[in-house]
Backbone bond lengths (Angstrom), bond angles and torsions (degrees), N, CA, C in turn:
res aa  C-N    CA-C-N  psi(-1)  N-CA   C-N-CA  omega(-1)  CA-C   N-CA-C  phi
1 X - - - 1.454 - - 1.523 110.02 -
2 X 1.203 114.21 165.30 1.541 119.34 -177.49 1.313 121.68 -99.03
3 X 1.336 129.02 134.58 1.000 135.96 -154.00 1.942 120.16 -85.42
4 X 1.752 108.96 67.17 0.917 108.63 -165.52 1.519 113.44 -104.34
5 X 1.713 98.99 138.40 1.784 86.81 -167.13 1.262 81.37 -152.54
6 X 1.490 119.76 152.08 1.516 141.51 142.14 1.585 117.46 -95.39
7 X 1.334 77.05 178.13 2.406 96.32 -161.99 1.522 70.69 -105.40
8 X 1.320 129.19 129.21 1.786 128.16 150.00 1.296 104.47 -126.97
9 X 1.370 118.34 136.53 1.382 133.83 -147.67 1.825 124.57 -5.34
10 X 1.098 124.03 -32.35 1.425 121.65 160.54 1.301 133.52 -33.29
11 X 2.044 96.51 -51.81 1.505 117.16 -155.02 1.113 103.87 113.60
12 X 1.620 118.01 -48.16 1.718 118.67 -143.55 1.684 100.98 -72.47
13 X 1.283 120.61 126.31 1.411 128.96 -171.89 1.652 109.20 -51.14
14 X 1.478 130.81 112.04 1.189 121.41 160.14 1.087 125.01 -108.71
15 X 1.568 126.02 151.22 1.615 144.34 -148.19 1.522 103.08 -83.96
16 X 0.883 84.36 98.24 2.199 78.84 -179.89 1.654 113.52 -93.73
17 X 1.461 110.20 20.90 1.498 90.24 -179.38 1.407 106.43 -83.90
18 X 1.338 121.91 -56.67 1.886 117.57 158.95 1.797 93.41 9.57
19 X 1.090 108.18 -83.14 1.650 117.04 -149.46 1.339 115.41 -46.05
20 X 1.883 106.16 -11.58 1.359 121.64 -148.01 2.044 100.48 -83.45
21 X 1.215 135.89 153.32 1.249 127.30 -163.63 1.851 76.46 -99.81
22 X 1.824 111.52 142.99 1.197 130.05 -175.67 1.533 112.33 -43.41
23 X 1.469 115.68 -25.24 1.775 113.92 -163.61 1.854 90.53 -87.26
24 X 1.183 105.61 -7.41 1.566 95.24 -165.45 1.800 104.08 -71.26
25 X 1.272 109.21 -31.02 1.551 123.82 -173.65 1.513 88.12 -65.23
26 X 0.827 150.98 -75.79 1.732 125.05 -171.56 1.895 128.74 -58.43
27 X 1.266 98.45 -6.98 1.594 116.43 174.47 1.862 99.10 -41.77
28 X 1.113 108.42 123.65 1.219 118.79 -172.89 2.054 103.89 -100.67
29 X 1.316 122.55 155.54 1.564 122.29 -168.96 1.691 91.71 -60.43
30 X 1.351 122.08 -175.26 1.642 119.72 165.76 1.592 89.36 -121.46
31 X 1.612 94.90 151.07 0.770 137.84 -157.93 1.355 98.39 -67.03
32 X 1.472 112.12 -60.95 1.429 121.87 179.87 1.789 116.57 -30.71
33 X 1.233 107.80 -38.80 1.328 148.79 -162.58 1.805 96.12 -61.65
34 X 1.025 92.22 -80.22 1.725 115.86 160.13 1.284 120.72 -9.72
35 X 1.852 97.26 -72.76 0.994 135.48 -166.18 1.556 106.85 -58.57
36 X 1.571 128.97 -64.45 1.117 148.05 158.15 1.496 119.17 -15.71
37 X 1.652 104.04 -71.43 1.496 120.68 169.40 1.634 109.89 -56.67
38 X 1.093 141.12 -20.50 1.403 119.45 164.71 1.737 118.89 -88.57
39 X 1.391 108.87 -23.45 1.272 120.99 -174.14 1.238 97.87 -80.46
40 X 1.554 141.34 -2.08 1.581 136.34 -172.24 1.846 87.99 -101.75
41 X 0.872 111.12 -51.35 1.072 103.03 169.15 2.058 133.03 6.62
42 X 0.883 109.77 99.93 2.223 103.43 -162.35 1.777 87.85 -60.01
43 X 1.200 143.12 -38.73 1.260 122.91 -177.10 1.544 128.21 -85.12
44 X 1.245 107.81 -13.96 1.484 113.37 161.33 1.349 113.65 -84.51
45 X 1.363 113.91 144.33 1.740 150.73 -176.45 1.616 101.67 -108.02
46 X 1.261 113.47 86.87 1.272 128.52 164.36 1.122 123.19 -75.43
47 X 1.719 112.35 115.63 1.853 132.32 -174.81 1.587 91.64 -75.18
48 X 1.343 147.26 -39.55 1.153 134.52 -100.39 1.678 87.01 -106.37
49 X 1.486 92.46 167.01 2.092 90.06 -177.57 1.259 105.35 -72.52
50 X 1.304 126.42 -171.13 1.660 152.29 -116.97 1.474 91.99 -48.26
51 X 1.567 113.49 75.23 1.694 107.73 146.21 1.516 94.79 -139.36
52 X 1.479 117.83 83.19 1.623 92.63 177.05 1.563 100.26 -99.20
53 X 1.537 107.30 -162.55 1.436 134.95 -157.46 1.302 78.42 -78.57
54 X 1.649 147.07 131.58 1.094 146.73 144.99 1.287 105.44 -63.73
55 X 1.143 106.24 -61.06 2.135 108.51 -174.41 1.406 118.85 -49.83
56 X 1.176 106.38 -30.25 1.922 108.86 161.63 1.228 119.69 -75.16
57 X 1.251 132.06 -6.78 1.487 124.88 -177.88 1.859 107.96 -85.23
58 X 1.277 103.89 128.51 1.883 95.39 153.33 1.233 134.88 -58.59
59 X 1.910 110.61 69.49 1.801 78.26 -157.17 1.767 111.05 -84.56
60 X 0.779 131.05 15.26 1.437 131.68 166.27 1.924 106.09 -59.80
61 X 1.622 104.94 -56.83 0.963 126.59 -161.61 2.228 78.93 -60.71
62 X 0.934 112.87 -95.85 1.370 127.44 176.34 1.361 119.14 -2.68
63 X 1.693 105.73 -46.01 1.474 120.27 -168.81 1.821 102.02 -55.98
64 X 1.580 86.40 -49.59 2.190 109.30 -169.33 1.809 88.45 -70.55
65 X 1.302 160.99 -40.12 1.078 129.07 169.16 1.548 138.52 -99.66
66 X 1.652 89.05 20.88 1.495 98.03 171.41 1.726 98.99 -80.10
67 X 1.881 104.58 -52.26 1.245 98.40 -152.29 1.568 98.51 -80.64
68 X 1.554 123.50 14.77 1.694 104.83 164.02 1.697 106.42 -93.61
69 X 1.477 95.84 -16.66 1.896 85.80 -170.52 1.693 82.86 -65.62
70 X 1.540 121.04 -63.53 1.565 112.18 -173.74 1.112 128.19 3.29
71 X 1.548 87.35 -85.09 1.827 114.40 165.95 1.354 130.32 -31.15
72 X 1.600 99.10 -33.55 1.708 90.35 -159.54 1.411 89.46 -121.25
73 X 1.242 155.17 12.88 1.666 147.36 -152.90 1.644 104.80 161.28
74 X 0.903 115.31 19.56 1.938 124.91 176.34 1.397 101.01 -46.95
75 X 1.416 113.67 -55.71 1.628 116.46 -164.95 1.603 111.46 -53.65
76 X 1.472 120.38 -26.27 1.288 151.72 -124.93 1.750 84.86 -115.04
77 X 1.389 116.27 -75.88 1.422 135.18 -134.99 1.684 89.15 -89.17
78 X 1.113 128.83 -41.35 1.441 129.84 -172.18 1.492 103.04 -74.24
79 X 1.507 114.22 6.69 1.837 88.62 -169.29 1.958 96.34 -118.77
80 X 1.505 108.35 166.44 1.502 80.91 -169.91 1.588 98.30 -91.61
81 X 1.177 96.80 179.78 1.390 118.68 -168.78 1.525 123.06 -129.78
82 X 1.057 123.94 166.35 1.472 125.15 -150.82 1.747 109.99 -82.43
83 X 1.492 111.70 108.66 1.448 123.17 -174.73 1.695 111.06 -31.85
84 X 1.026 121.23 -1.92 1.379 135.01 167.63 1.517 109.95 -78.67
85 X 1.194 137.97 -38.74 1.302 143.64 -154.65 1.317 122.69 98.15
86 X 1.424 119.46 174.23 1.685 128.41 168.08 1.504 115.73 -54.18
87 X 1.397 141.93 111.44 1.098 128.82 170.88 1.317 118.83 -38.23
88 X 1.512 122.08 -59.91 1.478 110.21 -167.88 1.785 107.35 -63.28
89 X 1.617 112.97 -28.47 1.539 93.83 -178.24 1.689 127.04 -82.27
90 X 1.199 82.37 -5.69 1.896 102.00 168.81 1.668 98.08 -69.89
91 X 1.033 129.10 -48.27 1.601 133.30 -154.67 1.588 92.65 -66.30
92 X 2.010 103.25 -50.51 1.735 94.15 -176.13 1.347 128.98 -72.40
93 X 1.574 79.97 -25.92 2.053 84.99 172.69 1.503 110.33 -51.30
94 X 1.479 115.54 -55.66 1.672 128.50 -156.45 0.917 92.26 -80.44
């Protein structure tokens, strides 16, 4: 079993699997989990969505058109949007 414990008011580490409901003892790691830890990896080149190259980005450049989209369409830009994309940038793509 795994060695899971909390500090409750003492500090002194207590065993919380007891507390755990019986199906939890076969709970297997997630996958995702897995997945993550090899893709952090410094020699792997990760395809996968939102982990890009930070060091390649301009973020200066980025910083000045985040805070004008803010400014000018915030209400707009913060909300999500349809797994399809932006209509008007679909129109320029196509």
């Amino acid at each position: 079993m795994s060695d899971i414990s909390v500090r409750y008011q003492t500090g002194a580490p207590q065993n919380l699997e007891k507390r755990f409901a019986t199906r939890a003892a076969g709970m297997l790691p997630s996958e995702i989990r897995s997945l993550f830890a090899v893709a952090s990896r410094p020699e792997i080149v990760s395809l996968a969505g939102g982990m890009p190259n930070l060091s390649a980005l301009p973020m200066e450049m980025m910083a000045g058109v985040v805070n004008e989209l803010i400014l000018t369409n915030g209400s707009e830009a913060l909300q999500y949007g349809s797994g399809q994309g932006h209509p008007k940038l679909r129109e320029q793509i196509c």
